[in-house]
PDB file as gemmi writes it, atoms N, CA and C in Angstrom:
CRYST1    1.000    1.000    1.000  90.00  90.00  90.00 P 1                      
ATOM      1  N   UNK A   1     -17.515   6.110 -31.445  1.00  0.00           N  
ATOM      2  CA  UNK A   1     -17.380   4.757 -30.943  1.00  0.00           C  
ATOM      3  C   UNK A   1     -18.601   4.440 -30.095  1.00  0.00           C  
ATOM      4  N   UNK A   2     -19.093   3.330 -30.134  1.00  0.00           N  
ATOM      5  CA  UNK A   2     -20.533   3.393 -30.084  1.00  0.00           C  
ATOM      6  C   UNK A   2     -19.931   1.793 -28.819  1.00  0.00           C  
ATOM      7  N   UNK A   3     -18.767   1.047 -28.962  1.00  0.00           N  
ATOM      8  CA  UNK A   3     -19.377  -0.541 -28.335  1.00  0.00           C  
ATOM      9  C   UNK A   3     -17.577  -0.233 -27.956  1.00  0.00           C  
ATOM     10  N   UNK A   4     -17.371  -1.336 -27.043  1.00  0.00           N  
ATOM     11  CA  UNK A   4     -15.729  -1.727 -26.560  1.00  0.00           C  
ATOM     12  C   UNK A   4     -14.998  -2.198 -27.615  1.00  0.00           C  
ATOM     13  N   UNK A   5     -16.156  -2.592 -28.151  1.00  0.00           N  
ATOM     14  CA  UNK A   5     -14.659  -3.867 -29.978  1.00  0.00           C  
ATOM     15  C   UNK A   5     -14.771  -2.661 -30.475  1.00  0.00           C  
ATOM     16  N   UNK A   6     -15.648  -1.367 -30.351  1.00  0.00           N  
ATOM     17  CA  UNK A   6     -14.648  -0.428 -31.719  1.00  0.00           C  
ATOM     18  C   UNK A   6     -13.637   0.097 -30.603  1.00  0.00           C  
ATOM     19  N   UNK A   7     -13.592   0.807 -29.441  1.00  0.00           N  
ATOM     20  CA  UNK A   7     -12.335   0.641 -29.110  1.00  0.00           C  
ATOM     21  C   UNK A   7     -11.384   0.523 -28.801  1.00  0.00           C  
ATOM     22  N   UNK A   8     -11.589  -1.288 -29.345  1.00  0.00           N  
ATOM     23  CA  UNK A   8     -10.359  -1.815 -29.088  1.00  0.00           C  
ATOM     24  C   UNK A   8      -9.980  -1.662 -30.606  1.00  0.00           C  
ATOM     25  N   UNK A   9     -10.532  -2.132 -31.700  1.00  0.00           N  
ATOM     26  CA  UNK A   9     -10.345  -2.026 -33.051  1.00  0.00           C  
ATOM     27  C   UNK A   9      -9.346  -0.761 -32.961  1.00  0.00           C  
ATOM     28  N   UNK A  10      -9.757   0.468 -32.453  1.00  0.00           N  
ATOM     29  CA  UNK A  10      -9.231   1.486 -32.956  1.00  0.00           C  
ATOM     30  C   UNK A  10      -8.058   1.683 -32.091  1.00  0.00           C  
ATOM     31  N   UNK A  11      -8.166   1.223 -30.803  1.00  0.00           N  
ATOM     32  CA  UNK A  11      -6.802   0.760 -30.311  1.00  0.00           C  
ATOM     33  C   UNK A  11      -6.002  -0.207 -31.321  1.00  0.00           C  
ATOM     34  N   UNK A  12      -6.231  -1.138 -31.869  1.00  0.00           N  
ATOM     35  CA  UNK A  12      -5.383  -1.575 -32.598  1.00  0.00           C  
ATOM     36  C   UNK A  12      -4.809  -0.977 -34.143  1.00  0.00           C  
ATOM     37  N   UNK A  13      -5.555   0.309 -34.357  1.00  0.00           N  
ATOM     38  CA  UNK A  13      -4.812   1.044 -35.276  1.00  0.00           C  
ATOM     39  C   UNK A  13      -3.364   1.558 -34.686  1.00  0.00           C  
ATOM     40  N   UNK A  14      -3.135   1.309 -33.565  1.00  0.00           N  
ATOM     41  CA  UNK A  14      -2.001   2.394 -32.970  1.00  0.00           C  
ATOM     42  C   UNK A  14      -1.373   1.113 -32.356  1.00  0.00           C  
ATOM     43  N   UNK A  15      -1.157  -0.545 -32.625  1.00  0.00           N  
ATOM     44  CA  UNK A  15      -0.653  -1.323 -32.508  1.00  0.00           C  
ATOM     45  C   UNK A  15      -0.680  -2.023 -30.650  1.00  0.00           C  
ATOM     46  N   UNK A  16      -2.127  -1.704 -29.980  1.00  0.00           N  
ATOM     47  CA  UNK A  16      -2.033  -1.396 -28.620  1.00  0.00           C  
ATOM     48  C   UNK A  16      -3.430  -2.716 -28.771  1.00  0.00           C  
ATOM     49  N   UNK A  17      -3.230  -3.916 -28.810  1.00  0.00           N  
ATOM     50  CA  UNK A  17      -3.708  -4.906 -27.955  1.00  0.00           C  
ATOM     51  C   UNK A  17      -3.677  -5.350 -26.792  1.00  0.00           C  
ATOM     52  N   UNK A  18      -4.798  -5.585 -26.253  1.00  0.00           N  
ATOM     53  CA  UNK A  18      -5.068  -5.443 -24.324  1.00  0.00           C  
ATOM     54  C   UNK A  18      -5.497  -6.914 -24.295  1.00  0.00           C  
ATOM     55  N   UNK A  19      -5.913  -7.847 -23.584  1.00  0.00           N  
ATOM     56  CA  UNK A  19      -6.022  -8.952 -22.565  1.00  0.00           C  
ATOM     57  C   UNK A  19      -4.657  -9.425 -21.409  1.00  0.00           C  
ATOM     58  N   UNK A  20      -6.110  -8.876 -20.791  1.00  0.00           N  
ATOM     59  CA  UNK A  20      -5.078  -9.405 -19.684  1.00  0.00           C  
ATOM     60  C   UNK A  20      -5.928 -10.789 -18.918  1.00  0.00           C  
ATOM     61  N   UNK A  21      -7.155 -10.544 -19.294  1.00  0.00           N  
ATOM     62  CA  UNK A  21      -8.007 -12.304 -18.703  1.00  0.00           C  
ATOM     63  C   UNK A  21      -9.183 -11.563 -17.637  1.00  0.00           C  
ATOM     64  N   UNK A  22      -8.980 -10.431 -17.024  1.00  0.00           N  
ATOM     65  CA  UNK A  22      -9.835 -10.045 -16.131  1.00  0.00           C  
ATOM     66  C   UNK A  22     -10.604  -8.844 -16.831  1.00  0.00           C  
ATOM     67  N   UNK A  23     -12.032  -8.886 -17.112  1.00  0.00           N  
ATOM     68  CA  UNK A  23     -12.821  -7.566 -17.561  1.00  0.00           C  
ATOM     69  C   UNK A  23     -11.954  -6.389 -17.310  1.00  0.00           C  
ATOM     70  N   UNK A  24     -12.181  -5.995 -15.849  1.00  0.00           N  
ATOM     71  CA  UNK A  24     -12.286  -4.769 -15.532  1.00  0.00           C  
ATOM     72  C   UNK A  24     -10.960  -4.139 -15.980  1.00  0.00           C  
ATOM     73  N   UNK A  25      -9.522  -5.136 -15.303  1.00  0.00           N  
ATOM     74  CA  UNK A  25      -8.615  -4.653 -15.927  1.00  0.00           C  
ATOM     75  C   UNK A  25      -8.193  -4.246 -16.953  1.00  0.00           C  
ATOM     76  N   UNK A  26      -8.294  -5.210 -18.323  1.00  0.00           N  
ATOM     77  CA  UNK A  26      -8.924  -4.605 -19.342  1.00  0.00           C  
ATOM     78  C   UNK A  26      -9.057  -3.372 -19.778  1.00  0.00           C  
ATOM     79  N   UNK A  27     -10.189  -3.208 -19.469  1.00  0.00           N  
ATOM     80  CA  UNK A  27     -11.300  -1.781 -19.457  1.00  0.00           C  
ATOM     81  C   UNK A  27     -10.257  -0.559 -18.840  1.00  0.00           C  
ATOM     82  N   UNK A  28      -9.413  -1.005 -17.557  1.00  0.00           N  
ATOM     83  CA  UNK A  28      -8.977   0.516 -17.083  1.00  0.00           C  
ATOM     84  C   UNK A  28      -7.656   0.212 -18.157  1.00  0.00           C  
ATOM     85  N   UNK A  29      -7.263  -0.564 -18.536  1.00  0.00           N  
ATOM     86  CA  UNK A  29      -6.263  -0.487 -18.949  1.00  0.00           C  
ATOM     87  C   UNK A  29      -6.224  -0.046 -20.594  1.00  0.00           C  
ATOM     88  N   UNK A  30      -7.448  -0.102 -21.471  1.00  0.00           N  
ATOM     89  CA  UNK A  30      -8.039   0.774 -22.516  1.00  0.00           C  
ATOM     90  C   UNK A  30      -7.854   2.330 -21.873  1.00  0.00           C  
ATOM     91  N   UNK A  31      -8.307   2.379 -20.815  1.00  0.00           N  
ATOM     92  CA  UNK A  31      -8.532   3.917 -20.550  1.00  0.00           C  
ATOM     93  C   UNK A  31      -7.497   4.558 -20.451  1.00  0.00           C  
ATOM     94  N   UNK A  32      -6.179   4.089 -19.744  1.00  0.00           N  
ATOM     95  CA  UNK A  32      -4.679   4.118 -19.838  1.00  0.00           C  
ATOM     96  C   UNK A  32      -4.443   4.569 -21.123  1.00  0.00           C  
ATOM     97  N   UNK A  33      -4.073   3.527 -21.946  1.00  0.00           N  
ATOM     98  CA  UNK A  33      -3.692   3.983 -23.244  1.00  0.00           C  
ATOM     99  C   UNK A  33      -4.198   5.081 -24.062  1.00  0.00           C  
ATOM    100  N   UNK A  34      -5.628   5.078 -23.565  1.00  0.00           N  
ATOM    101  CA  UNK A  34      -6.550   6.256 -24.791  1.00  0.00           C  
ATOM    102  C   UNK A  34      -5.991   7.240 -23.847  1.00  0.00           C  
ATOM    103  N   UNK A  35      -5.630   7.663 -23.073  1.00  0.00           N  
ATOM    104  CA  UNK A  35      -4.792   9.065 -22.004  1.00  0.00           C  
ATOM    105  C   UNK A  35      -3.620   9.841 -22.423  1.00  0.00           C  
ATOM    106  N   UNK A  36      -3.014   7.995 -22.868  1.00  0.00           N  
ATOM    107  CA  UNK A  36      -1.623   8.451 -23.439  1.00  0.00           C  
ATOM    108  C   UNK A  36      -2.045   8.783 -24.766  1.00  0.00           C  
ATOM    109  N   UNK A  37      -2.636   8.398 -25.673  1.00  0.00           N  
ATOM    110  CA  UNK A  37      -2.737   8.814 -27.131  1.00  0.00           C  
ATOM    111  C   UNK A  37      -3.159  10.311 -26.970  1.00  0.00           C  
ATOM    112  N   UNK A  38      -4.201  10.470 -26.284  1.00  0.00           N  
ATOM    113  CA  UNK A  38      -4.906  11.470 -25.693  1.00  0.00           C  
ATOM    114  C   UNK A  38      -3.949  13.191 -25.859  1.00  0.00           C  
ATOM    115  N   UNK A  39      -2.998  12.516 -24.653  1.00  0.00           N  
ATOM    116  CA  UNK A  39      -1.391  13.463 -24.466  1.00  0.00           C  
ATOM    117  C   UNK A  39      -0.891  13.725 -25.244  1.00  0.00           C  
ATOM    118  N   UNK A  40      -0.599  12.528 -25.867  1.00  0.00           N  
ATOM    119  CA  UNK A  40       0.304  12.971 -27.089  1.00  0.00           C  
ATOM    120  C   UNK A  40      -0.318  13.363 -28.389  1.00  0.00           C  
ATOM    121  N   UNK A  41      -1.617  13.860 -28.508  1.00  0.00           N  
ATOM    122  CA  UNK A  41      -2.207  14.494 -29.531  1.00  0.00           C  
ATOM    123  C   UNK A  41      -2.169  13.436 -30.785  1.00  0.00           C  
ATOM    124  N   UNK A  42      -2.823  12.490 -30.606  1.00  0.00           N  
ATOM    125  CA  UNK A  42      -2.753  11.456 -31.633  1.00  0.00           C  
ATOM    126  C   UNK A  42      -4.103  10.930 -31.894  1.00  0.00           C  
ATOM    127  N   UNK A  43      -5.471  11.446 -30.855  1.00  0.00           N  
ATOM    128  CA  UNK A  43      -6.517  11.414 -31.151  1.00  0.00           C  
ATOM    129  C   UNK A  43      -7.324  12.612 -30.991  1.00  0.00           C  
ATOM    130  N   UNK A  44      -8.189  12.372 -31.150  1.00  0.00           N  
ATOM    131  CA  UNK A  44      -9.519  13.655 -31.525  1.00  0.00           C  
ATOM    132  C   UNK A  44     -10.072  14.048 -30.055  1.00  0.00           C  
ATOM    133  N   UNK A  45     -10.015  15.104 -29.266  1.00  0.00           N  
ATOM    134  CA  UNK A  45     -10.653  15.360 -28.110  1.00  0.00           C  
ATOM    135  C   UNK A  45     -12.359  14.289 -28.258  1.00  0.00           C  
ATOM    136  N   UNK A  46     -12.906  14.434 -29.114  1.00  0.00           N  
ATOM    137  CA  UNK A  46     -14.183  14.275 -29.198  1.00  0.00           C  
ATOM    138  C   UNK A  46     -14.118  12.588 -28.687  1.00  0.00           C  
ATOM    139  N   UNK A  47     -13.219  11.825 -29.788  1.00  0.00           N  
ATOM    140  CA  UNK A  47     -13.137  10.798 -29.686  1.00  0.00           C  
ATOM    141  C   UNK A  47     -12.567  10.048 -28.775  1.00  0.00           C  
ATOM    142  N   UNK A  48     -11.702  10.631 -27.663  1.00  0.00           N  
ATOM    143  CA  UNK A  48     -11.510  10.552 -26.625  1.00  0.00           C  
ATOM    144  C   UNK A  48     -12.406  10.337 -25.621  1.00  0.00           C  
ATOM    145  N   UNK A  49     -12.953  11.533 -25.357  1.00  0.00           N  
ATOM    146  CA  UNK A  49     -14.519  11.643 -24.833  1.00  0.00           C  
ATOM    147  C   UNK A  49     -15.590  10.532 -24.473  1.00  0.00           C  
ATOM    148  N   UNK A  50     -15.933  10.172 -25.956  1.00  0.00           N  
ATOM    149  CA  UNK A  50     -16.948   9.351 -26.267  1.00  0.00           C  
ATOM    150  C   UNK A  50     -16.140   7.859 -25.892  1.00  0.00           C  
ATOM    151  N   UNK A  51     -14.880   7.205 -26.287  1.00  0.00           N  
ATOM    152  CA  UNK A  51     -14.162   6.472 -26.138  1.00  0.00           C  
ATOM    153  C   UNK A  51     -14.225   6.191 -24.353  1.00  0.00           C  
ATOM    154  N   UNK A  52     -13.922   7.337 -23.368  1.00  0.00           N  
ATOM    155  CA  UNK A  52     -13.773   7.211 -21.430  1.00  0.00           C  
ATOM    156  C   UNK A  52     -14.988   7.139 -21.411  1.00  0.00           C  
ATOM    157  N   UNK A  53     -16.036   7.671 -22.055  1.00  0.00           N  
ATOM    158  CA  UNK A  53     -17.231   7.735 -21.174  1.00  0.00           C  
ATOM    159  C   UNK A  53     -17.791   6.231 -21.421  1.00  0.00           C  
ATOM    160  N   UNK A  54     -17.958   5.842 -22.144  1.00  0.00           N  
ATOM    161  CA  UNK A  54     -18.229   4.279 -22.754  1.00  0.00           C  
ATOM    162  C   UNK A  54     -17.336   3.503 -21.777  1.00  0.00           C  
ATOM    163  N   UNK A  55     -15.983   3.435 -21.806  1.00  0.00           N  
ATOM    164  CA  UNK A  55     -15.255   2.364 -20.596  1.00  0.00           C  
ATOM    165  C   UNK A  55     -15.757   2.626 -19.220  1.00  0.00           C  
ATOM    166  N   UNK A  56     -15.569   3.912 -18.691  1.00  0.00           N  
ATOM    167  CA  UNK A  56     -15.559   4.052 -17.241  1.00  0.00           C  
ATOM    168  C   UNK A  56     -17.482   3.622 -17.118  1.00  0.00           C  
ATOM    169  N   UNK A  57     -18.342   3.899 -17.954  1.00  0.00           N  
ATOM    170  CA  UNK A  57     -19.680   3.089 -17.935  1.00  0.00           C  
ATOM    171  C   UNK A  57     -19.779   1.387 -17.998  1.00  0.00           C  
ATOM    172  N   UNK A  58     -18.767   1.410 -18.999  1.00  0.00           N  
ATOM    173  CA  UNK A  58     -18.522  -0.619 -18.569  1.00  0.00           C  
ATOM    174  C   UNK A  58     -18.021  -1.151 -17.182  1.00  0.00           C  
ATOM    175  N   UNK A  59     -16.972  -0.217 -16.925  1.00  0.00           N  
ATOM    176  CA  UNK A  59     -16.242  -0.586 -15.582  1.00  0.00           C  
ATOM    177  C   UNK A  59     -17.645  -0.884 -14.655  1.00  0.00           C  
ATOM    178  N   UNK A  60     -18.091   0.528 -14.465  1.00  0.00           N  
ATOM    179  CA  UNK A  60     -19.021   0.780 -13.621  1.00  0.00           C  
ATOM    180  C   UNK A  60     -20.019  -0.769 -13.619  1.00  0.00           C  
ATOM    181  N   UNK A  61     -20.563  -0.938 -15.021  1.00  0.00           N  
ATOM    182  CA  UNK A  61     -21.527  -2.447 -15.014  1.00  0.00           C  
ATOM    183  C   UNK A  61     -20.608  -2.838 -14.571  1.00  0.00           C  
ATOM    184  N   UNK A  62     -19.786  -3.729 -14.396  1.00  0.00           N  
ATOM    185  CA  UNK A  62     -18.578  -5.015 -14.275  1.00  0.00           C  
ATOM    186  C   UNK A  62     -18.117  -4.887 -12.612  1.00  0.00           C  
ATOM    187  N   UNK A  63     -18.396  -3.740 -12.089  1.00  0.00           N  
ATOM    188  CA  UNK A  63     -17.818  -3.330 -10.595  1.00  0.00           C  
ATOM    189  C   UNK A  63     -19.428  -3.741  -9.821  1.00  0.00           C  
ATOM    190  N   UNK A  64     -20.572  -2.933 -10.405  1.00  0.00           N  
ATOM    191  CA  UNK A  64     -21.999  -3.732  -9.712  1.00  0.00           C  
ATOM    192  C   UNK A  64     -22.062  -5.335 -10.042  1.00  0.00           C  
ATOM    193  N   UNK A  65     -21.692  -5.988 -11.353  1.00  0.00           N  
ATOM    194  CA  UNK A  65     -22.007  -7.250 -11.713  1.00  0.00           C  
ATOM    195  C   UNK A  65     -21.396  -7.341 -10.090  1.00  0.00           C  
ATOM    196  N   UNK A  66     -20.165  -7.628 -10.219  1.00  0.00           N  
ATOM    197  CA  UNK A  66     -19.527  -8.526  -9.128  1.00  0.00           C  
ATOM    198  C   UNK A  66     -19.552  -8.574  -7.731  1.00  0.00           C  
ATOM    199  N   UNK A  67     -20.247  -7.090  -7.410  1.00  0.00           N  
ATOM    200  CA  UNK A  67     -20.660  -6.793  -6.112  1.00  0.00           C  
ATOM    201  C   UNK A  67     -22.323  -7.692  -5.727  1.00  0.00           C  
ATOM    202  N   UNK A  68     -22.817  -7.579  -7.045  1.00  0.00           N  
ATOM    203  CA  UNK A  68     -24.163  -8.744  -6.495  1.00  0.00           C  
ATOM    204  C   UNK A  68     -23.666 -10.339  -6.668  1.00  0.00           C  
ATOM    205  N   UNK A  69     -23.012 -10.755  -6.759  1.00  0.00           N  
ATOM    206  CA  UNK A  69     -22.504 -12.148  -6.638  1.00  0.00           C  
ATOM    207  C   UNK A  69     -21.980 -12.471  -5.465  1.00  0.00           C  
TER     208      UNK A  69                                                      
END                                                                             
């Protein structure tokens, strides 16, 4: 997973659509779910991985965006 739309895309293989209206929430709330899939052995360690490190790096932009405003 290379961008957030793959996954969310691939969140939506497992019927798990997110908006809630606010970025960040969002974002932790992707990270939530990929934890639980995570647990329950329904995804790939790897893809897991690559999946947190990509959100908690968006969070991170989206937590500086709003701190310089």
């Amino acid at each position: 997973m290379k961008t957030i739309y793959d996954i969310q895309q691939y969140l939506k293989q497992f019927g798990t659509i997110i908006y809630i209206g606010d970025r960040i929430a969002d974002l932790e709330l992707m990270e939530v779910e990929l934890k639980e899939l995570y647990q329950s052995q329904l995804i790939e360690p790897c893809e897991y991985q690559s999946a947190l490190l990509l959100l908690r790096h968006e969070i991170q932009m989206e937590k500086d965006k709003r701190q310089v405003k």
